[in-house]
ROVO-427658 format. One record per residue (C-alpha): x, y, z. Coordinates in nm, 3 decimals. Example, Ala and Ser with C-alpha at 12.3 -4.5 7.8 and 13.67 -1.06 7.14 Angstrom:
BEGIN
SITE / east / north / up
SITE / 1.230 / -0.450 / 0.780
SITE / 1.367 / -0.106 / 0.714
//
This chain:
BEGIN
SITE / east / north / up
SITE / 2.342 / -3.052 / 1.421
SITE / 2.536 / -3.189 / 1.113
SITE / 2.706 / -2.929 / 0.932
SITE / 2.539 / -2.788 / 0.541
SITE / 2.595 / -2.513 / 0.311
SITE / 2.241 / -2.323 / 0.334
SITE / 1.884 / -2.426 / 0.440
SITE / 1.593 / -2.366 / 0.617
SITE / 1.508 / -2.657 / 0.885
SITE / 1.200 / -2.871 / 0.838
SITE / 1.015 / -3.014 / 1.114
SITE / 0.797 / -3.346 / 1.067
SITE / 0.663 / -3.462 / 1.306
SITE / 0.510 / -3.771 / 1.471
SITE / 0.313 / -3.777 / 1.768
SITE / 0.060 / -3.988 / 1.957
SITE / -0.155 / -4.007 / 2.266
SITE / 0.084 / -4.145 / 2.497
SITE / 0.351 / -3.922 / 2.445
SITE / 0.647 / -4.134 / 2.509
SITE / 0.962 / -3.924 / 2.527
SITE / 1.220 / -3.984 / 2.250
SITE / 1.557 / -3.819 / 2.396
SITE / 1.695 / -3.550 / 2.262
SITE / 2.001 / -3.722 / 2.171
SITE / 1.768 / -3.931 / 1.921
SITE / 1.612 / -3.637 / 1.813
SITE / 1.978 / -3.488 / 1.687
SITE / 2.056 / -3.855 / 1.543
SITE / 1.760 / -3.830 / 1.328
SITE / 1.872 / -3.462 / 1.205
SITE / 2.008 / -3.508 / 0.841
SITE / 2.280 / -3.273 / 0.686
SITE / 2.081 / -3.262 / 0.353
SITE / 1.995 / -2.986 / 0.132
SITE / 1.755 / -2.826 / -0.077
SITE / 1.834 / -2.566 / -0.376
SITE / 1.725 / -2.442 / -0.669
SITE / 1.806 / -2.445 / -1.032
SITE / 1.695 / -2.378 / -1.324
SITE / 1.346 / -2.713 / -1.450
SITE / 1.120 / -2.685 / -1.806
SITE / 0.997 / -2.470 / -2.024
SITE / 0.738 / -2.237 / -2.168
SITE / 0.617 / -2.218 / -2.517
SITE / 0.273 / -2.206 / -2.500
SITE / 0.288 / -1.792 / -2.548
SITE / 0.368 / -1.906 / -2.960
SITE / 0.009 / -1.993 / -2.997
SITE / -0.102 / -1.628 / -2.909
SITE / 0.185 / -1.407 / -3.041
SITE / 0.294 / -1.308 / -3.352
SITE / 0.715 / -1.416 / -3.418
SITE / 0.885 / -1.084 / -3.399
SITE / 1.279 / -1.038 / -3.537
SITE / 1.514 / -0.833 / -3.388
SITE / 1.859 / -0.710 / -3.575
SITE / 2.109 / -0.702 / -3.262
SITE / 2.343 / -0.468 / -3.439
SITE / 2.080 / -0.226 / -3.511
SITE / 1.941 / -0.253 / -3.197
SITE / 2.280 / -0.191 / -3.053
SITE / 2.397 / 0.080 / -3.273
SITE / 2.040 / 0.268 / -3.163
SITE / 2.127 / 0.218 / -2.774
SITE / 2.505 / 0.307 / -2.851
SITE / 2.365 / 0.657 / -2.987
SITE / 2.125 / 0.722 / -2.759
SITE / 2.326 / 0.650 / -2.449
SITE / 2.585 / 0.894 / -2.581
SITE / 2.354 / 1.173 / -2.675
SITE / 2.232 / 1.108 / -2.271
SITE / 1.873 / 0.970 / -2.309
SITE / 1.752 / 0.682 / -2.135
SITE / 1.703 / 0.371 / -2.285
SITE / 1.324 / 0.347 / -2.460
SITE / 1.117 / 0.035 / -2.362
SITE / 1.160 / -0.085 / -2.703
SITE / 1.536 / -0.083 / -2.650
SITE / 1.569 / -0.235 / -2.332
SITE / 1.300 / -0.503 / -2.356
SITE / 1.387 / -0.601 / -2.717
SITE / 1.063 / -0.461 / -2.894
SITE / 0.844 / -0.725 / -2.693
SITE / 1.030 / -1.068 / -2.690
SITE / 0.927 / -1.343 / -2.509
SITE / 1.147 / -1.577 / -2.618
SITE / 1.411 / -1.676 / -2.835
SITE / 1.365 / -1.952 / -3.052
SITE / 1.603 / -1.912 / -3.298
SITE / 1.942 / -1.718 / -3.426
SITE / 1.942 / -1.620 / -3.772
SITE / 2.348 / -1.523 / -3.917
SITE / 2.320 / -1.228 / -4.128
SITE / 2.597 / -1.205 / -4.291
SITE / 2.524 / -0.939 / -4.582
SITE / 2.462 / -0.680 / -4.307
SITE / 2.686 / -0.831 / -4.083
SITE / 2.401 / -0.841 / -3.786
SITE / 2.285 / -1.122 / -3.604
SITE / 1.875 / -1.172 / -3.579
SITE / 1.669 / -1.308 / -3.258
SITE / 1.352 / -1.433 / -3.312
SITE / 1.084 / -1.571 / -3.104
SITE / 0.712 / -1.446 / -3.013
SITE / 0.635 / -1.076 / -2.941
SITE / 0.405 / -0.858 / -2.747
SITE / 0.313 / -0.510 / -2.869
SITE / 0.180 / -0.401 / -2.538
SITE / 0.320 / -0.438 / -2.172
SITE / 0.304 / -0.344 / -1.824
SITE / 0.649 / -0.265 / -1.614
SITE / 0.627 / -0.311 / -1.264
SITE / 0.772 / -0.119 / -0.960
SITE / 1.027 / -0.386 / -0.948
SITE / 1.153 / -0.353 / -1.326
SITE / 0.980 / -0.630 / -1.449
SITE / 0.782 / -0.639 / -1.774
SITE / 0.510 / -0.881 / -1.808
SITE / 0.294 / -0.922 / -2.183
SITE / -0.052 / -0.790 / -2.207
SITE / -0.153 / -1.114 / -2.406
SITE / 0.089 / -1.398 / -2.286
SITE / 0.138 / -1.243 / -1.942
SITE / 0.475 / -1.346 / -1.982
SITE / 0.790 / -1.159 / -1.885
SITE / 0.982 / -0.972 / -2.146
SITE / 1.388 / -1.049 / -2.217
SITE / 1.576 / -0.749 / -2.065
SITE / 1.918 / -0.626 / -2.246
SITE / 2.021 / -0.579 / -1.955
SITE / 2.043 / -0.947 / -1.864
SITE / 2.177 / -1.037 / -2.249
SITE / 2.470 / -0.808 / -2.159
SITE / 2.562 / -0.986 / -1.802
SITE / 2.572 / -1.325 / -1.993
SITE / 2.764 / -1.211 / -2.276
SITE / 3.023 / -1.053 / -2.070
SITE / 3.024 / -1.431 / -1.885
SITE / 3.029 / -1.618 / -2.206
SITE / 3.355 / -1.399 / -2.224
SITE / 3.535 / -1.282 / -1.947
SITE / 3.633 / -1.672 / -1.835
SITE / 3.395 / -1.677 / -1.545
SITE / 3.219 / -1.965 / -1.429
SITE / 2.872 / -2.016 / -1.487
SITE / 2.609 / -1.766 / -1.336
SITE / 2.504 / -1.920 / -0.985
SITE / 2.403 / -1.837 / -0.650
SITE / 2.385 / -2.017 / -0.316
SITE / 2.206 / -1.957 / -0.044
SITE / 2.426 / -2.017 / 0.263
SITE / 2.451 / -2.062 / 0.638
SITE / 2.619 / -1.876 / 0.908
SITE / 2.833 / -2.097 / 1.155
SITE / 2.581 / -1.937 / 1.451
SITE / 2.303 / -2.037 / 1.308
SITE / 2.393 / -2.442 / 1.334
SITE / 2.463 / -2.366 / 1.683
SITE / 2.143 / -2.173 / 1.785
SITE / 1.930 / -2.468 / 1.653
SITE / 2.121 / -2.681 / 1.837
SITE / 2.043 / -2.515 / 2.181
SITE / 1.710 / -2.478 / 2.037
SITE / 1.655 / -2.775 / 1.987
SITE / 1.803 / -2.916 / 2.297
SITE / 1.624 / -2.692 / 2.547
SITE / 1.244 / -2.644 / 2.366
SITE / 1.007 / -2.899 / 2.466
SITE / 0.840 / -3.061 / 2.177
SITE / 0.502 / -2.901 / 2.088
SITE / 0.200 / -3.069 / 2.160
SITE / -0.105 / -2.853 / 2.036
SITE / -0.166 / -2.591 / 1.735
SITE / -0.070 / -2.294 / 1.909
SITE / 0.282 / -2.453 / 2.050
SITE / 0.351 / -2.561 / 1.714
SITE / 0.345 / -2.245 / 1.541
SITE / 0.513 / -2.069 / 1.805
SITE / 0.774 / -2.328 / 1.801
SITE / 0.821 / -2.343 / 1.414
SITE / 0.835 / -1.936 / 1.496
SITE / 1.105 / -1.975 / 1.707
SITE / 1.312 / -2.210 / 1.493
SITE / 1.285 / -1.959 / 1.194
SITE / 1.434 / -1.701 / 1.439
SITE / 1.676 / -1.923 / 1.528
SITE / 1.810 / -2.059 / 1.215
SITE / 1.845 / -1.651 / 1.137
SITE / 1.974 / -1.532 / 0.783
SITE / 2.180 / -1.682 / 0.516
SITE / 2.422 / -1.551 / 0.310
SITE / 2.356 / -1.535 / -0.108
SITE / 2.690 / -1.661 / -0.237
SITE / 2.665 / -1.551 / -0.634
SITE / 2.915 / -1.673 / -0.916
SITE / 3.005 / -1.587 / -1.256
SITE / 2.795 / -1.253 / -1.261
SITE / 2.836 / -0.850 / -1.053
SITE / 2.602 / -0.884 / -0.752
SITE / 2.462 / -0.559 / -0.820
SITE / 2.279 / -0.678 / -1.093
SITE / 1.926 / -0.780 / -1.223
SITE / 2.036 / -1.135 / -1.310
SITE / 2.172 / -1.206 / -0.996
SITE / 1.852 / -1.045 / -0.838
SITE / 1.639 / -1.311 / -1.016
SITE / 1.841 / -1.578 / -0.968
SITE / 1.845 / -1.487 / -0.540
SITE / 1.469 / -1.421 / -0.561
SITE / 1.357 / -1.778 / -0.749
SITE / 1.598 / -1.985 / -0.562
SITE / 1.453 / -1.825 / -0.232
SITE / 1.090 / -1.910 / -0.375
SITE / 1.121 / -2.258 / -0.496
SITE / 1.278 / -2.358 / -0.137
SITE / 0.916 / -2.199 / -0.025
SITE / 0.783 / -2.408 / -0.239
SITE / 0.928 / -2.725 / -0.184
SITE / 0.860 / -2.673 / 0.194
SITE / 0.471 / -2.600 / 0.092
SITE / 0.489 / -2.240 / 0.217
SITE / 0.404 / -2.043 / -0.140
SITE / 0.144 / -2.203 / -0.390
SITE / 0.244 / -2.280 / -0.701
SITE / -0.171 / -2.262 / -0.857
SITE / -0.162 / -2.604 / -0.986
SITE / -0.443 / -2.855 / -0.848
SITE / -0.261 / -3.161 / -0.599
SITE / 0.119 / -3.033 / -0.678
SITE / 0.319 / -3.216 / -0.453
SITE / 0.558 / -3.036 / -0.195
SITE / 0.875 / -3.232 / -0.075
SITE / 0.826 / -3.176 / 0.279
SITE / 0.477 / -3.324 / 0.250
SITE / 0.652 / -3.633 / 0.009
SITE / 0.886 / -3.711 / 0.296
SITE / 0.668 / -3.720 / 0.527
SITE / 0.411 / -3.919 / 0.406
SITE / 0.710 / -4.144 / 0.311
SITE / 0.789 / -4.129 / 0.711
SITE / 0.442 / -4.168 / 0.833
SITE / 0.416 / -4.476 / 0.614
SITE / 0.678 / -4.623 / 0.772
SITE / 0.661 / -4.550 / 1.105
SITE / 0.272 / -4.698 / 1.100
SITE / 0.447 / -5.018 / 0.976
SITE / 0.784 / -5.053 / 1.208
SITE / 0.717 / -4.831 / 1.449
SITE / 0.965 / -4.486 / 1.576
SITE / 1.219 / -4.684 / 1.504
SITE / 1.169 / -4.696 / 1.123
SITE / 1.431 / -4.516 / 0.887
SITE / 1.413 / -4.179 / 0.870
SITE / 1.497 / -3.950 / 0.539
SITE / 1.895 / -3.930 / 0.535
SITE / 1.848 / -3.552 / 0.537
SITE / 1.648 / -3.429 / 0.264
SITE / 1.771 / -3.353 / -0.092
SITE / 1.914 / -3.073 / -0.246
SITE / 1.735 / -2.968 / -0.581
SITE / 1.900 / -2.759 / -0.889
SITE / 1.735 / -2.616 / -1.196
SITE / 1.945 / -2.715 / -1.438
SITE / 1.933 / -2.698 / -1.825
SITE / 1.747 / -2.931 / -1.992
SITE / 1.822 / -2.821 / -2.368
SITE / 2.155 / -2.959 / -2.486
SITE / 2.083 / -3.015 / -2.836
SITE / 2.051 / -2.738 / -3.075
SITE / 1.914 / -2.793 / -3.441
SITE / 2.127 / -2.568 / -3.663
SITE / 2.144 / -2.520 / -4.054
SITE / 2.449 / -2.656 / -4.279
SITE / 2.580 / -2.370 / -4.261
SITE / 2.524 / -2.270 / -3.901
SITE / 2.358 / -1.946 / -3.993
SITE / 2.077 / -2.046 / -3.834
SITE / 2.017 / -2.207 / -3.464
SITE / 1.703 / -2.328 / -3.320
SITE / 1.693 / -2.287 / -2.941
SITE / 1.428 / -2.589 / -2.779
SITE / 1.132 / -2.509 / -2.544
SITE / 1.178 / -2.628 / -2.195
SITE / 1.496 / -2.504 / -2.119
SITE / 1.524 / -2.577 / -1.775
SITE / 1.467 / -2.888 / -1.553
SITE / 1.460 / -2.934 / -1.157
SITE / 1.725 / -3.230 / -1.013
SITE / 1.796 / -3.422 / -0.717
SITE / 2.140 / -3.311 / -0.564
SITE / 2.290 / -3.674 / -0.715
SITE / 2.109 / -3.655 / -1.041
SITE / 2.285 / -3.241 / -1.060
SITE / 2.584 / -3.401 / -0.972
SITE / 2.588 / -3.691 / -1.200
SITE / 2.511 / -3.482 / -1.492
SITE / 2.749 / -3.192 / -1.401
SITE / 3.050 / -3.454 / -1.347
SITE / 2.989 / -3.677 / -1.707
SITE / 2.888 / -3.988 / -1.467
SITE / 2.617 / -4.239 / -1.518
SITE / 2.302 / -4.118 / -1.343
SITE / 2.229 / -4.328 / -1.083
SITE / 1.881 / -4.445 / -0.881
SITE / 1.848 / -4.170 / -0.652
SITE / 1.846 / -4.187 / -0.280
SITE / 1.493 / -4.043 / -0.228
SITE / 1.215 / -4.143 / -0.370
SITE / 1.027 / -3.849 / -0.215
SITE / 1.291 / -3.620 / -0.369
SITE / 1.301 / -3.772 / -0.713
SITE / 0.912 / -3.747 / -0.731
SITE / 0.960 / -3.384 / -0.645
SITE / 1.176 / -3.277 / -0.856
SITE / 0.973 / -3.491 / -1.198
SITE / 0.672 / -3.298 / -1.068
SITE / 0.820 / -2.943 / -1.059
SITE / 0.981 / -3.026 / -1.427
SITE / 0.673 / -3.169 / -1.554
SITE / 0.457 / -2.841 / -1.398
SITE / 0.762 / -2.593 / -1.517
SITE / 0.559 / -2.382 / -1.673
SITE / 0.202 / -2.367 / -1.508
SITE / 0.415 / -2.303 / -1.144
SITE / 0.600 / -1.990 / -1.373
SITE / 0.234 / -1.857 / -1.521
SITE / 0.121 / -1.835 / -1.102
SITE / 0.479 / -1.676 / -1.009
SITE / 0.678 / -1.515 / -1.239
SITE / 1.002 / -1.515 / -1.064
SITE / 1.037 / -1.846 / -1.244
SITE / 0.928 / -1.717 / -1.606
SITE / 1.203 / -1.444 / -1.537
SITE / 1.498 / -1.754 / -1.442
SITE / 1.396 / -1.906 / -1.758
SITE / 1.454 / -1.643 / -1.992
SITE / 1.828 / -1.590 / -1.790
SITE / 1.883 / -1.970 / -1.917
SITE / 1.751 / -1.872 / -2.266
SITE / 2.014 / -1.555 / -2.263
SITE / 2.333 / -1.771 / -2.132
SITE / 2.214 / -2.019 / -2.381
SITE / 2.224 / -1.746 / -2.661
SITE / 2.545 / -1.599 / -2.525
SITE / 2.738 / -1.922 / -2.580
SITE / 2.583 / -2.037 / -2.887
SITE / 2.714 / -1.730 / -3.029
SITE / 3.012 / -1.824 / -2.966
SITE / 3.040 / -2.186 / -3.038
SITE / 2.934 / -2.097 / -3.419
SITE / 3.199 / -1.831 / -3.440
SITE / 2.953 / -1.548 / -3.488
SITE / 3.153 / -1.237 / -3.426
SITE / 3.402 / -1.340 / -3.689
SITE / 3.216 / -1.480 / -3.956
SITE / 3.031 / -1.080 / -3.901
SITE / 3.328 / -0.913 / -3.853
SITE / 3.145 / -0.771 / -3.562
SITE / 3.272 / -0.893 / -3.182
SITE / 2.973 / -0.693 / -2.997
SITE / 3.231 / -0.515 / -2.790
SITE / 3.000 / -0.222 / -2.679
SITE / 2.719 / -0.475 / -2.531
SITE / 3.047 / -0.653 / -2.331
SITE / 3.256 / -0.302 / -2.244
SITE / 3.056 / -0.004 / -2.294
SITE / 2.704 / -0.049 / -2.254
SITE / 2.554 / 0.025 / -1.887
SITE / 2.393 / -0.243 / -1.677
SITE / 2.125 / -0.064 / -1.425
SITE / 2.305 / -0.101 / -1.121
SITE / 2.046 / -0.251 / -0.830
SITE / 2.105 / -0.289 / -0.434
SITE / 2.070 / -0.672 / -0.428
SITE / 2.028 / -0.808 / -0.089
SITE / 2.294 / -1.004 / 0.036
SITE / 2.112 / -1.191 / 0.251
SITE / 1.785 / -1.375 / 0.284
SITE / 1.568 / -1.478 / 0.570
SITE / 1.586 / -1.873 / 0.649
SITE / 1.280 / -2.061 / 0.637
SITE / 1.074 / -2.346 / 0.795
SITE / 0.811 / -2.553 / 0.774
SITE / 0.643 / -2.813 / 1.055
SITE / 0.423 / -3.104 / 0.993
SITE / 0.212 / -3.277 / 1.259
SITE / 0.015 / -3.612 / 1.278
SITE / -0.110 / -3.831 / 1.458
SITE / 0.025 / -4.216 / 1.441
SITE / -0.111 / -4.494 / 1.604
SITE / 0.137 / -4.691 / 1.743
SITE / 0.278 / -4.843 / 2.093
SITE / 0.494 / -4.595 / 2.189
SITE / 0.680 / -4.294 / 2.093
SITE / 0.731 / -3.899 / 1.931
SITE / 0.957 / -3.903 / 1.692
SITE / 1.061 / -3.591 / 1.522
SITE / 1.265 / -3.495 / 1.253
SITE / 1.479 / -3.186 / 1.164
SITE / 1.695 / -3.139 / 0.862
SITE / 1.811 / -2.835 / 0.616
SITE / 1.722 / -2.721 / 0.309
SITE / 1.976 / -2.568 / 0.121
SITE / 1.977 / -2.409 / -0.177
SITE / 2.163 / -2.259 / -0.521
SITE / 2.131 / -2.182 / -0.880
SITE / 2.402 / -2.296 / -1.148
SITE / 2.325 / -2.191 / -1.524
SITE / 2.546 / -2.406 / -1.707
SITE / 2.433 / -2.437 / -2.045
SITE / 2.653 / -2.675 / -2.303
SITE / 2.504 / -2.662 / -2.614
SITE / 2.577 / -2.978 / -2.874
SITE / 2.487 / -2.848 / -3.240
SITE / 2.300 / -3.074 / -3.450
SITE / 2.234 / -3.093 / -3.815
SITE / 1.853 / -3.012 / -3.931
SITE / 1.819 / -3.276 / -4.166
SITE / 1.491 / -3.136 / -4.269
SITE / 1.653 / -2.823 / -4.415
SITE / 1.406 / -2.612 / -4.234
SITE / 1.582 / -2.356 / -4.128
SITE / 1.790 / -2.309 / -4.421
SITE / 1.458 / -2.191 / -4.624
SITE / 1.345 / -2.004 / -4.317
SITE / 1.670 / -1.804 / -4.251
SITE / 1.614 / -1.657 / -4.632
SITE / 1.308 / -1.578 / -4.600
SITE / 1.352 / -1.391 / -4.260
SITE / 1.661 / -1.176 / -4.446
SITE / 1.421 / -1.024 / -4.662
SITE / 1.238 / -0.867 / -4.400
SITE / 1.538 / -0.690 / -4.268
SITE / 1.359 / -0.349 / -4.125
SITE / 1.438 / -0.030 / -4.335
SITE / 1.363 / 0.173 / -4.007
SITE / 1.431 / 0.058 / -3.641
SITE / 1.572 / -0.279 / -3.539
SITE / 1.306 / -0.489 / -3.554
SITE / 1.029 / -0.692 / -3.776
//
């Protein structure tokens, strides 16, 4: 079998009455080195409607932390889930107190799950963590690349589906089928999770593992995403294949080996104030791609007509559906606010914040403490088989590729001038309400 970075295999397959044997040697013609992955696709906003706009002053709340970590409490809720935010639409400069404010929509009540996630009692959202702020601050920083994670391979696995493959008669009834998709899964064993940019042992890199894991389930149709007729990739491709091979027969093309997809950012232009004491940050922040689309984009080239059709339709779908997929499964409400943070992290930077405030958040980069977690370093591979019957002269074709996978948050952000003045009269009016007690508003 071709060589990849990562997957899980998918099986489609073709069958019909006859049963004409299609040689094994076809069989590992027709397997495709292609890839599957996962990146950040869009946004959420529709919490705003429900939630009040809440204000945090990050010096304040920093300051608080700073005190109570070295007295030797833990961290309150408030604290470590930033009184209640959502989101973060918008960076206020506040450069009378020297802070820097956060605003976006709030929750005053939440529940925290065994796995450290907090989720709104009215949005159902997931909360921003400090914890993750801090991780992409220290990368906006420390001249690491962008947070990522990959999902790869072992060199045993290619060659256990190989003898697999070669010595396990094709399945012919229900029962075969899911012993033999069983079988493969065995098979095709664990993969490694390759992070960059970010400490393993952390939160972030747990949710970024976790949600590139669960889109590949998605794309191969194994996890719901609770919106009506979404469309799964494996299921695209193969009604793609079955199309075909009704009209040309076993011999028809077959997919080239699947597609790799990345959530990627989708926000690159940030409205800011004359000044740029104030930045808006855009809903949908994240968007699924293609592997030639990511790569397009990533390199500065023209984006060109994709090789799938199946895979481009995919990947619109998931973007489109962004945020009904992340209200069913939250892993994907939790990736998006890790965009939102990275996207933060560097537009402090890019408007020269700790200068202008004569304040370079050095505790939240050196001294404040990121909950240490026992990330897995490995995930189990996946698969998925699809069966139908064709009617046609002669012939079982099958069809095995990879799915590979890997998150890259690579946010660039372009500043551009509200011409509307907006946020110019909102960033005075927000100073006013600078909290006398607390850090927030």
């Amino acid at each position: 079998m071709p060589e990849c970075a990562a997957g899980e295999y998918l099986i489609a397959m073709f069958h019909h009455s006859a049963n004409a044997p299609v040689s094994r040697r076809d069989i590992m013609r027709l397997a495709a080195a292609g890839s599957l992955g996962l990146m950040p696709a869009a946004g959420l906003g529709q919490e705003d409607a429900q939630l009040r706009q809440r204000r945090v002053w990050l010096r304040l709340l920093l300051e608080q932390v700073e005190q109570d970590v070295g007295a030797g409490k833990p961290l309150t809720e408030q604290e470590r889930y930033l009184a209640g935010l959502t989101r973060v639409k918008t960076i206020y400069l506040d450069d009378s107190s020297g802070d820097l404010i956060l605003e976006g929509p709030g929750e005053d009540k939440w529940e925290v799950r065994a796995d450290g996630t907090a989720i709104g009692a009215k949005s159902g959202e997931p909360l921003l963590q400090l914890d993750d702020f801090a991780v992409a601050w220290r990368n906006a920083n420390d001249g690491s690349p962008p947070p990522s994670v990959s999902l790869e391979h072992r060199q045993e696995s290619i060659q256990r589906m190989r003898d697999f493959i070669r010595g396990t008669p094709q399945p012919t009834t229900a029962a075969a089928r899911a012993d033999y998709t069983r079988r493969l899964q065995e098979a095709w064993g664990l993969q490694d999770a390759v992070t960059g940019g970010v400490p393993t042992n952390t939160r972030f890199n747990k949710v970024m593992v976790d949600a590139d894991w669960e889109m590949k389930r998605v794309s191969l149709g194994l996890a719901e995403t609770g919106v009506k007729d979404f469309p799964t990739y494996v299921d695209l491709e193969f009604k793609d294949l079955r199309r075909r091979v009704l009209a040309e027969g076993v011999g028809a093309r077959k997919p080239d080996g699947g597609s790799r997809f990345w959530f990627f950012p989708a926000y690159t232009d940030f409205a800011h104030s004359e000044k740029l004491d104030a930045v808006a940050i855009p809903d949908n922040p994240v968007q699924l791609l293609t592997e030639s689309h990511f790569r397009n984009m990533a390199e500065g080239r023209q984006v060109q007509q994709d090789p799938s059709t199946a895979a481009k339709e995919f990947a619109d779908a998931f973007t489109k559906q962004y945020a009904a997929v992340a209200e069913h499964a939250v892993i994907f409400g939790e990736l998006r606010n890790l965009f939102d943070w990275v996207a933060v992290a560097r537009l402090i930077r890019l408007i020269d914040a700790p200068r202008r405030l004569g304040w370079d958040m050095g505790y939240l980069r050196r001294g404040y403490p990121v909950n240490q977690l026992n990330v897995p370093g490995t995930m189990p591979g996946q698969v998925a088989l699809r069966h139908a019957e064709v009617k046609i002269a002669a012939g079982l074709a099958s069809l095995v590729f990879p799915a590979r996978g890997g998150v890259s948050i690579d946010v660039a952000p372009r500043l551009a001038r509200d011409r509307a003045s907006l946020l110019e009269s909102q960033r005075k009016t927000r100073l006013r309400d600078r909290p006398r007690r607390g850090f927030f508003s």
